[in-house]
Chimera marker file (.cmm) of the C-alpha trace (Angstrom):
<marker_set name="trace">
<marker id="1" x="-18.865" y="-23.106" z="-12.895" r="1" g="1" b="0" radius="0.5"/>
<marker id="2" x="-15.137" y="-23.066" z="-12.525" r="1" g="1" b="0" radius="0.5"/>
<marker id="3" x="-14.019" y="-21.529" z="-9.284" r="1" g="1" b="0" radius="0.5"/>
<marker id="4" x="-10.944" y="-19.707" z="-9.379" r="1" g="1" b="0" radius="0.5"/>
<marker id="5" x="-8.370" y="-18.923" z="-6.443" r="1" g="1" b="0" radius="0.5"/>
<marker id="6" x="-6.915" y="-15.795" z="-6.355" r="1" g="1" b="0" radius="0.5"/>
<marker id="7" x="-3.021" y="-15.916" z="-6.112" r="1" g="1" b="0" radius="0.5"/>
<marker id="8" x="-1.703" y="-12.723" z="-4.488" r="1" g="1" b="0" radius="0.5"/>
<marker id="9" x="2.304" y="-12.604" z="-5.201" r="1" g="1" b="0" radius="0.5"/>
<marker id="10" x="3.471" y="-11.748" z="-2.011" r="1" g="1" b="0" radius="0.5"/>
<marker id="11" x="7.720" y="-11.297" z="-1.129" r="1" g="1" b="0" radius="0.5"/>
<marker id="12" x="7.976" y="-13.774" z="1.400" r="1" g="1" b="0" radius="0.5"/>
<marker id="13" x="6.919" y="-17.050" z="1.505" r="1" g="1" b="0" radius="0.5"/>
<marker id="14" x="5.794" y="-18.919" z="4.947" r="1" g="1" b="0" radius="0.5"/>
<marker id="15" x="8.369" y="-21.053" z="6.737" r="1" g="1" b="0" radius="0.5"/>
<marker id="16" x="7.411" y="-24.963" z="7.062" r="1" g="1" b="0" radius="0.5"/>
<marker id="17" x="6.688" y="-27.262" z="4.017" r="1" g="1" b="0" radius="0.5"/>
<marker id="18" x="3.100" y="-27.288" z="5.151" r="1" g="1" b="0" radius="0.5"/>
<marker id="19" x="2.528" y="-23.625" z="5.462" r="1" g="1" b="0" radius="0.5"/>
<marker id="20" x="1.437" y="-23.680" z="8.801" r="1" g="1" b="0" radius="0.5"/>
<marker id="21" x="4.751" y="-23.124" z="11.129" r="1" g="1" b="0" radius="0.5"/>
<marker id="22" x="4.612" y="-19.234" z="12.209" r="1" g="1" b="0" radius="0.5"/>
<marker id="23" x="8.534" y="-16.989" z="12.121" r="1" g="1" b="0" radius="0.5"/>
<marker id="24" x="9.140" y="-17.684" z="15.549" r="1" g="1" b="0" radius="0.5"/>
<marker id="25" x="9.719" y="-13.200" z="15.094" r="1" g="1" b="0" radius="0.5"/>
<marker id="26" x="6.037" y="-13.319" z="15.097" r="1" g="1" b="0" radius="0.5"/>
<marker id="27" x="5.528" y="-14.903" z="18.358" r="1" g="1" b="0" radius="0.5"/>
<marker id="28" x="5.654" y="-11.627" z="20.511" r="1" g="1" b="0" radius="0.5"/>
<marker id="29" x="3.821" y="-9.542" z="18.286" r="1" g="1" b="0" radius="0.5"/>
<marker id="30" x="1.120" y="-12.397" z="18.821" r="1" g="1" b="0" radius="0.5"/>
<marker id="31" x="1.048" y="-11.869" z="22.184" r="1" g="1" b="0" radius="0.5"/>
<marker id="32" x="0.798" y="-8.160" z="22.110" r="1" g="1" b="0" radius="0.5"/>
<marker id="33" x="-1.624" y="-8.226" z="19.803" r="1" g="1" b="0" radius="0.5"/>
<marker id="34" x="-4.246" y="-10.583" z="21.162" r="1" g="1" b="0" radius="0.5"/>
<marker id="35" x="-3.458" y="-8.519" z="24.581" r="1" g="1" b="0" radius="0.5"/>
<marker id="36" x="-4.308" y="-5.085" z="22.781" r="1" g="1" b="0" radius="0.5"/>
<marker id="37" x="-7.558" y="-3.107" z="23.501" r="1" g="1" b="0" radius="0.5"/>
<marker id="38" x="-7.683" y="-1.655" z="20.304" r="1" g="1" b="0" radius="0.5"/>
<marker id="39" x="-9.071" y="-3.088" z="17.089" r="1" g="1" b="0" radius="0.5"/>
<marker id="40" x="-6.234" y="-5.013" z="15.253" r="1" g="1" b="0" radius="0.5"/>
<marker id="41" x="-5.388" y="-8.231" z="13.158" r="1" g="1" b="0" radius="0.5"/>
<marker id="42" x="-1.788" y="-9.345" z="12.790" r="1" g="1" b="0" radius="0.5"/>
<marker id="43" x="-0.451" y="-11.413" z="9.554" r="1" g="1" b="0" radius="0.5"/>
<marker id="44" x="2.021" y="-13.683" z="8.265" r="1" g="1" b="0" radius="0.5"/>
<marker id="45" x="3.593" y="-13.044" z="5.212" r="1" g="1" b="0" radius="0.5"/>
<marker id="46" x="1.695" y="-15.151" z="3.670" r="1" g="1" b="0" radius="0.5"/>
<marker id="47" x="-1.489" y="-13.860" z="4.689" r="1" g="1" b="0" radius="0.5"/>
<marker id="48" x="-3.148" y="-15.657" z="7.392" r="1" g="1" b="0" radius="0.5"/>
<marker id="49" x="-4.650" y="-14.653" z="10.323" r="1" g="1" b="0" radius="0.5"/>
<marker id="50" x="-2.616" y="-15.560" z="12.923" r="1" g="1" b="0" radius="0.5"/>
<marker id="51" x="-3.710" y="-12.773" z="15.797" r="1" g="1" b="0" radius="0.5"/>
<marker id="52" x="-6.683" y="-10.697" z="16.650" r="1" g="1" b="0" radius="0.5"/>
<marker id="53" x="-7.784" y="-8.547" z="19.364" r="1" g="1" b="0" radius="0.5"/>
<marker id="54" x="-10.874" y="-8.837" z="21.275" r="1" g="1" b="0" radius="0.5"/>
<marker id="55" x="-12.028" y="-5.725" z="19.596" r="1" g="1" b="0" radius="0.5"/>
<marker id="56" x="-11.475" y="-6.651" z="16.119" r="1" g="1" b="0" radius="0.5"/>
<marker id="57" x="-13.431" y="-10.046" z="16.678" r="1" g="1" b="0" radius="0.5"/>
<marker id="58" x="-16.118" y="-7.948" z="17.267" r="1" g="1" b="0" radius="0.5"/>
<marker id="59" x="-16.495" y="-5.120" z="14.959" r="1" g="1" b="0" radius="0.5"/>
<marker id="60" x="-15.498" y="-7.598" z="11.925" r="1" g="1" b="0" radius="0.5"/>
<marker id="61" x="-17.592" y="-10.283" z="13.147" r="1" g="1" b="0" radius="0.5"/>
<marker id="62" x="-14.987" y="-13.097" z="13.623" r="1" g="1" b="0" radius="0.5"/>
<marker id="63" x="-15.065" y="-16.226" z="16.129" r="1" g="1" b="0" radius="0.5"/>
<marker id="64" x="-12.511" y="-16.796" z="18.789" r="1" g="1" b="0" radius="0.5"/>
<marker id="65" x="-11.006" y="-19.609" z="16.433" r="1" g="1" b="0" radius="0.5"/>
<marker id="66" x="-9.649" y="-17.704" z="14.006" r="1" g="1" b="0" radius="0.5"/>
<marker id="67" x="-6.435" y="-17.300" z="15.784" r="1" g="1" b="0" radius="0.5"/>
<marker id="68" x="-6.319" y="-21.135" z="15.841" r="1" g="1" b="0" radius="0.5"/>
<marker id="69" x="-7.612" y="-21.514" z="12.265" r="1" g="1" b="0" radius="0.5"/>
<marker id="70" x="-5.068" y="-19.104" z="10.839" r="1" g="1" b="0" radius="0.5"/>
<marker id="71" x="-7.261" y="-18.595" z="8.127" r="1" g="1" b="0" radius="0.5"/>
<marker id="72" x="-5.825" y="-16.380" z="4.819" r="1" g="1" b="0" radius="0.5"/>
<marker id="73" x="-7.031" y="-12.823" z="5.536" r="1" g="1" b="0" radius="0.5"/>
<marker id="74" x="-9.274" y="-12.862" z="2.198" r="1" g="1" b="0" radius="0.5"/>
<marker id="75" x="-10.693" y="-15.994" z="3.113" r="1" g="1" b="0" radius="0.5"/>
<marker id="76" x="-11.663" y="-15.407" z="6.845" r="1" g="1" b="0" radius="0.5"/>
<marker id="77" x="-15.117" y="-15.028" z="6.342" r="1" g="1" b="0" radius="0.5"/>
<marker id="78" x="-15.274" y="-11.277" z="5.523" r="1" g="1" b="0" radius="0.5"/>
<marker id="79" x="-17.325" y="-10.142" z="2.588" r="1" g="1" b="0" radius="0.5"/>
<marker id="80" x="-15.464" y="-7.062" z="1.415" r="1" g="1" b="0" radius="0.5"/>
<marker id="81" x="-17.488" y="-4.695" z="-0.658" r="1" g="1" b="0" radius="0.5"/>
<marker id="82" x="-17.051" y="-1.812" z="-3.334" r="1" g="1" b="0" radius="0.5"/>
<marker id="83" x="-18.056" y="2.009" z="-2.607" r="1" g="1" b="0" radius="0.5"/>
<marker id="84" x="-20.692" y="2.031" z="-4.981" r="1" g="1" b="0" radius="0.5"/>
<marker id="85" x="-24.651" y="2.377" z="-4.047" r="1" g="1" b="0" radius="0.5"/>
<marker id="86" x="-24.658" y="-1.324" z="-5.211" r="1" g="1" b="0" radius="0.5"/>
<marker id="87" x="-22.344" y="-2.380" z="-2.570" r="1" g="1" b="0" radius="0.5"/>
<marker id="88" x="-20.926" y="-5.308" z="-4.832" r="1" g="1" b="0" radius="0.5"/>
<marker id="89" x="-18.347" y="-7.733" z="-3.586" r="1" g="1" b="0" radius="0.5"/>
<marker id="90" x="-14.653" y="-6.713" z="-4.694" r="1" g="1" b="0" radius="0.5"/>
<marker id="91" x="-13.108" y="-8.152" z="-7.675" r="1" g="1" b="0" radius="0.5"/>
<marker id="92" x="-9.500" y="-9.366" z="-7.577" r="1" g="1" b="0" radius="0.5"/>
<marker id="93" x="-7.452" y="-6.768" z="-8.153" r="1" g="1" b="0" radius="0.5"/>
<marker id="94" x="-9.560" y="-4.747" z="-5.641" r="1" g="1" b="0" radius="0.5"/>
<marker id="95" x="-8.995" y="-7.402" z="-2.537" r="1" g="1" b="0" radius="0.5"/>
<marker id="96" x="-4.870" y="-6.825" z="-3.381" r="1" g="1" b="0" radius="0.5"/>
<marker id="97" x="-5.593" y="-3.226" z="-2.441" r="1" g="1" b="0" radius="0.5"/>
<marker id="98" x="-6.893" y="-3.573" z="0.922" r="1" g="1" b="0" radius="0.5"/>
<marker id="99" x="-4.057" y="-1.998" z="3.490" r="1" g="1" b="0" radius="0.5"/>
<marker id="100" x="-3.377" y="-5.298" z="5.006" r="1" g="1" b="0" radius="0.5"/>
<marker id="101" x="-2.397" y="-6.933" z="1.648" r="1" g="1" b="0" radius="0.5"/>
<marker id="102" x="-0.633" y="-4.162" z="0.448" r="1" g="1" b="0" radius="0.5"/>
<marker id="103" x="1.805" y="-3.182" z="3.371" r="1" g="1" b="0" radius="0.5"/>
<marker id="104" x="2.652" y="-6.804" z="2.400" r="1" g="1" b="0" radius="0.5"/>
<marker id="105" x="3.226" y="-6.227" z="-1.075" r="1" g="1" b="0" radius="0.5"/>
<marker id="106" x="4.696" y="-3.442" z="-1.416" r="1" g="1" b="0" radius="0.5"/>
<marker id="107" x="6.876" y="-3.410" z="2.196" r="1" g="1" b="0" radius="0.5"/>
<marker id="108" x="5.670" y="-0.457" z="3.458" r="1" g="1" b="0" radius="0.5"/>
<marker id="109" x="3.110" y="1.238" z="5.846" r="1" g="1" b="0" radius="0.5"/>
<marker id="110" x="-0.323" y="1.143" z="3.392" r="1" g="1" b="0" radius="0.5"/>
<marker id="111" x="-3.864" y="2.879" z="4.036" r="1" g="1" b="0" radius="0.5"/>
<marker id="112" x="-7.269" y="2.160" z="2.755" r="1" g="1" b="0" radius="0.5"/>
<marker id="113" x="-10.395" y="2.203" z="3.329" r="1" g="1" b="0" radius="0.5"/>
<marker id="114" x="-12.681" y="-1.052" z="3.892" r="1" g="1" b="0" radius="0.5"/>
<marker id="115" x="-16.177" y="-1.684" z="3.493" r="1" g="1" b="0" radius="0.5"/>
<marker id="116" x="-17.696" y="-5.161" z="4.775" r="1" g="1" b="0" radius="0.5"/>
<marker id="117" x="-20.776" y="-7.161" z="5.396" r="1" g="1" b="0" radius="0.5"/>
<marker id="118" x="-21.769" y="-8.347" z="8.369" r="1" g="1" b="0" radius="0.5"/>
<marker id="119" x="-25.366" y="-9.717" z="9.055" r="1" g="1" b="0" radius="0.5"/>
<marker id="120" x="-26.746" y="-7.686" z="6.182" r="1" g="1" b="0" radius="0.5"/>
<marker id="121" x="-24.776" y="-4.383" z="7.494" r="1" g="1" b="0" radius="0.5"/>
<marker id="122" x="-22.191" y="-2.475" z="5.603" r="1" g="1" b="0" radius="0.5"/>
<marker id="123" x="-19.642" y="-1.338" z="8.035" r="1" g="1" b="0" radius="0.5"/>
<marker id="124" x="-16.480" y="0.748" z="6.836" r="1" g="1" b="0" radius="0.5"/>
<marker id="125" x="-13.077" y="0.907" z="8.042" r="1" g="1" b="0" radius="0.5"/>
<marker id="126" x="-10.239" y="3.157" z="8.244" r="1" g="1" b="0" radius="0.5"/>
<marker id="127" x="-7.547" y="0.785" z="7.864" r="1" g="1" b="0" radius="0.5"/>
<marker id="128" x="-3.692" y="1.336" z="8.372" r="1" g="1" b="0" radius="0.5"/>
<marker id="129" x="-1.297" y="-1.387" z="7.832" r="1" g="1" b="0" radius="0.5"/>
<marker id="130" x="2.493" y="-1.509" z="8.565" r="1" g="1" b="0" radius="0.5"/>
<marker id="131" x="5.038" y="-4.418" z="7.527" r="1" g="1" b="0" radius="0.5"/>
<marker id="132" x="6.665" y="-6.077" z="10.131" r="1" g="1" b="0" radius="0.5"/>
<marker id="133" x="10.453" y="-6.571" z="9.968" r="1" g="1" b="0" radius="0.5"/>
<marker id="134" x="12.987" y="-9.018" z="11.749" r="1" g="1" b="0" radius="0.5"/>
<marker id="135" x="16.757" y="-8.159" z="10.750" r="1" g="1" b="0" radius="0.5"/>
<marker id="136" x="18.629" y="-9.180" z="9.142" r="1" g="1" b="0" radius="0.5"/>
<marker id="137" x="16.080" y="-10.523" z="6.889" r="1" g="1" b="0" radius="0.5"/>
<marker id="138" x="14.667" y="-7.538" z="3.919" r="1" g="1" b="0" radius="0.5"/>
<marker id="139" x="11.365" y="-9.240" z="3.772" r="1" g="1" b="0" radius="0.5"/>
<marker id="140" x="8.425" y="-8.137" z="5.686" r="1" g="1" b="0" radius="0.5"/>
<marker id="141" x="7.671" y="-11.751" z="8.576" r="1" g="1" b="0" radius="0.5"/>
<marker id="142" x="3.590" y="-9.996" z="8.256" r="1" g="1" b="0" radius="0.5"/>
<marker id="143" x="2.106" y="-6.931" z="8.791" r="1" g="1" b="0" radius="0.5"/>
<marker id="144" x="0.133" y="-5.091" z="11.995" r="1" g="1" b="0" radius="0.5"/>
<marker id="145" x="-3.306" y="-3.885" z="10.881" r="1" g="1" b="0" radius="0.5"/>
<marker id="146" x="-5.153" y="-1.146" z="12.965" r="1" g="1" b="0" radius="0.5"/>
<marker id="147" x="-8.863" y="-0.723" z="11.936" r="1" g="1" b="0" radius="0.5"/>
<marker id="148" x="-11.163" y="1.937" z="13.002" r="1" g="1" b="0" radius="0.5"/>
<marker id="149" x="-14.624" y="2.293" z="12.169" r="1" g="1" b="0" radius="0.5"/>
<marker id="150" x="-16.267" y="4.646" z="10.160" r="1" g="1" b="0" radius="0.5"/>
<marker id="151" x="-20.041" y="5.602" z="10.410" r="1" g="1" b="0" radius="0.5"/>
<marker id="152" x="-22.908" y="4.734" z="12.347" r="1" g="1" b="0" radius="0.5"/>
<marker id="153" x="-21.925" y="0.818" z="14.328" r="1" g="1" b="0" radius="0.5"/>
<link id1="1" id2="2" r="1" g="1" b="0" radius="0.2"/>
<link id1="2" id2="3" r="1" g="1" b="0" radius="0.2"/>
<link id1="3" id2="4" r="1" g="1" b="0" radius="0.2"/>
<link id1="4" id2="5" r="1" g="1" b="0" radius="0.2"/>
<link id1="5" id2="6" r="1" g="1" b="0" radius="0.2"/>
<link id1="6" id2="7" r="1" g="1" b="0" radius="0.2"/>
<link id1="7" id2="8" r="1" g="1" b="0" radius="0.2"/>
<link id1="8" id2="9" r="1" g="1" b="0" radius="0.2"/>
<link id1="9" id2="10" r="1" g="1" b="0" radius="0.2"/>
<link id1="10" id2="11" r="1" g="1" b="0" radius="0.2"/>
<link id1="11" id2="12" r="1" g="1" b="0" radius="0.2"/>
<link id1="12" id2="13" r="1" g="1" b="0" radius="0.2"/>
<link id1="13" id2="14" r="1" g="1" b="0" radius="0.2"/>
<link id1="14" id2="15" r="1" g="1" b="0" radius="0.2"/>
<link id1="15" id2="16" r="1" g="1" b="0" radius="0.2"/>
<link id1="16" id2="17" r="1" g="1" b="0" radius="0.2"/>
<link id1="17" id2="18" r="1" g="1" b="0" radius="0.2"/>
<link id1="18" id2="19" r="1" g="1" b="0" radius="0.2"/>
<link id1="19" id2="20" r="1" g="1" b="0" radius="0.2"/>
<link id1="20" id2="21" r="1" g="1" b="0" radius="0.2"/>
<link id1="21" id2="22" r="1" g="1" b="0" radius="0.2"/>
<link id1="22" id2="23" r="1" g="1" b="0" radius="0.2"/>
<link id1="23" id2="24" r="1" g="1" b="0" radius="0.2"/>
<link id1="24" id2="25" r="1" g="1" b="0" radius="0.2"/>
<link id1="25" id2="26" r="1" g="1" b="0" radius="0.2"/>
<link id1="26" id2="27" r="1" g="1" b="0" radius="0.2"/>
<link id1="27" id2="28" r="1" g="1" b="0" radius="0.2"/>
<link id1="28" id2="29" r="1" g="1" b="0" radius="0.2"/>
<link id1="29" id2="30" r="1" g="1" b="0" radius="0.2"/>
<link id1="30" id2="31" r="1" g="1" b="0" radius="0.2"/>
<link id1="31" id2="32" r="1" g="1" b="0" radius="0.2"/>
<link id1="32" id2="33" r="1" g="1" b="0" radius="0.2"/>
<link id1="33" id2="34" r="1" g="1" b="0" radius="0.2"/>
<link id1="34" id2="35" r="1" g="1" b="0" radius="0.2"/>
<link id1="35" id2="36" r="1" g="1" b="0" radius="0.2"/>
<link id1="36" id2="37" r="1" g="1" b="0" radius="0.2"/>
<link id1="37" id2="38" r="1" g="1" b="0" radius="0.2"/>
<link id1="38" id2="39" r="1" g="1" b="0" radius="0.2"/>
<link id1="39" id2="40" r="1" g="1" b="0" radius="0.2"/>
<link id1="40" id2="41" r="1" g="1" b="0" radius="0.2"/>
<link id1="41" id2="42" r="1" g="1" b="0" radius="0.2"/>
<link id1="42" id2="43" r="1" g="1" b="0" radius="0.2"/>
<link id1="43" id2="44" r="1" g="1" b="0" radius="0.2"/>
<link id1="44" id2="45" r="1" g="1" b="0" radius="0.2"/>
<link id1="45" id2="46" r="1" g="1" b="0" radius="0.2"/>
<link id1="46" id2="47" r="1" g="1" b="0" radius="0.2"/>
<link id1="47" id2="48" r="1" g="1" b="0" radius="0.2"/>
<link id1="48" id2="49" r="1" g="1" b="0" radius="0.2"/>
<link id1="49" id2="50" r="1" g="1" b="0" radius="0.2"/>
<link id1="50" id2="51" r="1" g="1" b="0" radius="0.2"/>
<link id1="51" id2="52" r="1" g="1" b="0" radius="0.2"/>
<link id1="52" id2="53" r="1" g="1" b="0" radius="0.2"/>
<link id1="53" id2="54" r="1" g="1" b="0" radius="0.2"/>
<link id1="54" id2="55" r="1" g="1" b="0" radius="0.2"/>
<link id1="55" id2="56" r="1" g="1" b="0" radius="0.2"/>
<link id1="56" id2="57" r="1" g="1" b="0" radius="0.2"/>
<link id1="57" id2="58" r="1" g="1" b="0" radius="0.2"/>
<link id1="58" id2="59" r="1" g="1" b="0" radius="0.2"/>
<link id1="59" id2="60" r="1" g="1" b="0" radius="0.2"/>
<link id1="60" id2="61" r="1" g="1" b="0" radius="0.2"/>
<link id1="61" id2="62" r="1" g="1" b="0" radius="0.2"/>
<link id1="62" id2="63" r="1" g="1" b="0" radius="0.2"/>
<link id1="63" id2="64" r="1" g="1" b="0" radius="0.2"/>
<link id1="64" id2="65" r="1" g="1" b="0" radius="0.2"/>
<link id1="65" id2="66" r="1" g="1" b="0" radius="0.2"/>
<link id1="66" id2="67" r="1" g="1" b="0" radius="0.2"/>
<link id1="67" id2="68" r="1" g="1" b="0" radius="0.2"/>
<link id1="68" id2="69" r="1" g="1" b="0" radius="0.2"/>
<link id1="69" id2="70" r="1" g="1" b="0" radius="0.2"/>
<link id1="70" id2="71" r="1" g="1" b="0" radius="0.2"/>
<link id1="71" id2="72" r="1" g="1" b="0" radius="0.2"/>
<link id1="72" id2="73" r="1" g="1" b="0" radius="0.2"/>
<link id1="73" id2="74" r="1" g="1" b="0" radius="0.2"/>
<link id1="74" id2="75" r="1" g="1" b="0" radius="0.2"/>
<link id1="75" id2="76" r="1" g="1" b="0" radius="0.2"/>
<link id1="76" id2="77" r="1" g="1" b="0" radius="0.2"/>
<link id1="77" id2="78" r="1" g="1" b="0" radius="0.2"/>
<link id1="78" id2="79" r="1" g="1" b="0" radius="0.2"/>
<link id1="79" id2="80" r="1" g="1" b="0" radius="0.2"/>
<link id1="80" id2="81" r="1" g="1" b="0" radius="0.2"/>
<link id1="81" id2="82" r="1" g="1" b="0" radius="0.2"/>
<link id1="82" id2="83" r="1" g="1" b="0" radius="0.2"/>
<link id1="83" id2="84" r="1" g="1" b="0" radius="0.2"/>
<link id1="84" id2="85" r="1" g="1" b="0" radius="0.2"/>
<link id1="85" id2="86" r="1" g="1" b="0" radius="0.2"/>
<link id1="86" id2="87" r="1" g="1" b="0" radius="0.2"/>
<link id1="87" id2="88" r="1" g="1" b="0" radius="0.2"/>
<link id1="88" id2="89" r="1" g="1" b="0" radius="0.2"/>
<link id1="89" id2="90" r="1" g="1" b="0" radius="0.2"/>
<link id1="90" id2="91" r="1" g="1" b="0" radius="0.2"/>
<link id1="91" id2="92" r="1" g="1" b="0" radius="0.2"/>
<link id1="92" id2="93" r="1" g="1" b="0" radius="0.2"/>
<link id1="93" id2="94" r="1" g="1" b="0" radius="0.2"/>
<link id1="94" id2="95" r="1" g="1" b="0" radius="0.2"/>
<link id1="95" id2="96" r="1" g="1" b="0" radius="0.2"/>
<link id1="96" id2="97" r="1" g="1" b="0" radius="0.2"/>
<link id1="97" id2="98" r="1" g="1" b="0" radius="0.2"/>
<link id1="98" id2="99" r="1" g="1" b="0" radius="0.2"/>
<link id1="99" id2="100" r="1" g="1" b="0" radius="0.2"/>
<link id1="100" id2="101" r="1" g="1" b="0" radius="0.2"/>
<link id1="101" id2="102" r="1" g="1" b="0" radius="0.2"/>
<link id1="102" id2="103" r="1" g="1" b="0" radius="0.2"/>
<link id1="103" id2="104" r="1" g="1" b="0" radius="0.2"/>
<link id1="104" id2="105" r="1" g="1" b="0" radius="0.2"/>
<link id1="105" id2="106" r="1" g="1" b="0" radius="0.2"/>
<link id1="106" id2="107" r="1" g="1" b="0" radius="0.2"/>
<link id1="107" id2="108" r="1" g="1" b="0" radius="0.2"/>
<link id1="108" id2="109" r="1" g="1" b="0" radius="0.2"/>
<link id1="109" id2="110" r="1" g="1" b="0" radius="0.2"/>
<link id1="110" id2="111" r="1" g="1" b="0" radius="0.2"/>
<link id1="111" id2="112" r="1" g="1" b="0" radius="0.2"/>
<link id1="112" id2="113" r="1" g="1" b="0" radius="0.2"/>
<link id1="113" id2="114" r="1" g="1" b="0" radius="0.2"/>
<link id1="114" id2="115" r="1" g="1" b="0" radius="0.2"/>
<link id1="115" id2="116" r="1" g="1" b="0" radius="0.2"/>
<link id1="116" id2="117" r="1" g="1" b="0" radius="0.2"/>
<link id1="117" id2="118" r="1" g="1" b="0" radius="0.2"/>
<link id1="118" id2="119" r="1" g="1" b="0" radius="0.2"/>
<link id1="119" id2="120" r="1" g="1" b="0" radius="0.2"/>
<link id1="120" id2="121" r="1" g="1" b="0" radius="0.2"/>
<link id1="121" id2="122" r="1" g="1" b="0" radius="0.2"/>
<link id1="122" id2="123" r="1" g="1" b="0" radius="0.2"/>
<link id1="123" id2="124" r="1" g="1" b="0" radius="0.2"/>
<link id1="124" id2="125" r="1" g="1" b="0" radius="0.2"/>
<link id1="125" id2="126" r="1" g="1" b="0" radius="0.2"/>
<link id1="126" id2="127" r="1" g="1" b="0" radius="0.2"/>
<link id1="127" id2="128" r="1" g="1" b="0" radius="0.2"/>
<link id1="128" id2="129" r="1" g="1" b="0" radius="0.2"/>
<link id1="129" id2="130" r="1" g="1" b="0" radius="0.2"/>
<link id1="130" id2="131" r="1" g="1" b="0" radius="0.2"/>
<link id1="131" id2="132" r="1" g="1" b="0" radius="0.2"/>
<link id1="132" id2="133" r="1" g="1" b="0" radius="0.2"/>
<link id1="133" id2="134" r="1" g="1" b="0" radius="0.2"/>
<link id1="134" id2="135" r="1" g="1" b="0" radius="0.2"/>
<link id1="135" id2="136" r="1" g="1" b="0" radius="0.2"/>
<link id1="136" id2="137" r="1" g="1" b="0" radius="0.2"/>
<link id1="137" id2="138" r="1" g="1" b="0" radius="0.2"/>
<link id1="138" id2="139" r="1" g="1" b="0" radius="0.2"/>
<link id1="139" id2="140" r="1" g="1" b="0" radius="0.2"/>
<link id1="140" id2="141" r="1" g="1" b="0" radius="0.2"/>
<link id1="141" id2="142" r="1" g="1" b="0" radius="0.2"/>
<link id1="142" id2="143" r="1" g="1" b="0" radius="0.2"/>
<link id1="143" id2="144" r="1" g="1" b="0" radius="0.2"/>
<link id1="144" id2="145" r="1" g="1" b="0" radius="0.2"/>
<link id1="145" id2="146" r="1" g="1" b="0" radius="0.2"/>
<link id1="146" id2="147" r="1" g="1" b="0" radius="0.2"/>
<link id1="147" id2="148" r="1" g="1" b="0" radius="0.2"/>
<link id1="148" id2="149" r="1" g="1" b="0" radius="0.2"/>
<link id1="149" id2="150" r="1" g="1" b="0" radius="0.2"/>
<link id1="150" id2="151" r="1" g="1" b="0" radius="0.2"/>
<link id1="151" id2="152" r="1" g="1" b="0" radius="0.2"/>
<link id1="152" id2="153" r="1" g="1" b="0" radius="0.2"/>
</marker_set>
């Protein structure tokens, strides 16, 4: 079986020939977010994970390496899920729709809801995302994601 990747077109692509150098704008949202007592991820504009609070390492399951990992946000780990009684894993064009991905997208300040798997538990997520800007570039340098939980923990 062929495994595809899915390619999310994004409008800013990540400083460094290797991918891996962060905006150096992105430095002191790091810190505030890694700081923060509420449940929240920060991204690069390409994607990764490159800050989470304490909180949001715990309600979505996460180790305390994935700030060093910098994994993509789709590929952290997280099994995202459909609404359905089924609960079946998101296709595609469903994972570009989660409010993280989308405030990157699109540039501005996106909402969804997400529902995960963790342990055999289906946790949802009020999610709000907002693009993060550093003039005089147009681009979004990654976007601030709150999440708060939905339902029974």
């Amino acid at each position: 079986m062929t495994q595809l990747e899915l390619v999310i077109p994004l409008r800013g692509s990540a400083p460094g020939r290797d991918g891996r150098r962060l905006d150096a704008a992105l430095s002191t949202w790091r810190t505030a977010v890694a700081a923060s007592a509420d449940a929240c991820l920060l991204l690069a504009a390409d994607t990764r994970v490159v800050a989470t609070s304490r909180p949001a390492r715990q309600i979505l399951g996460l180790g305390p390496d994935i700030d060093i990992v910098m994994p993509r946000f789709l590929d952290a780990g997280l099994r995202f899920l459909d609404f359905t009684a089924g609960a079946h894993p998101l296709v595609d064009a469903e994972l570009a729709r989660l409010a993280p991905v989308q405030a990157l997208q699109t540039d501005a300040l996106e909402r969804s809801l997400m529902r995960i798997e963790r342990r055999g538990v289906h946790r949802t997520f009020d999610v709000t995302a907002s693009p993060l800007h550093s003039p005089p570039r147009l681009d979004a340098i990654g976007a601030l994601a709150f999440l708060t939980p939905i339902g029974p923990s």
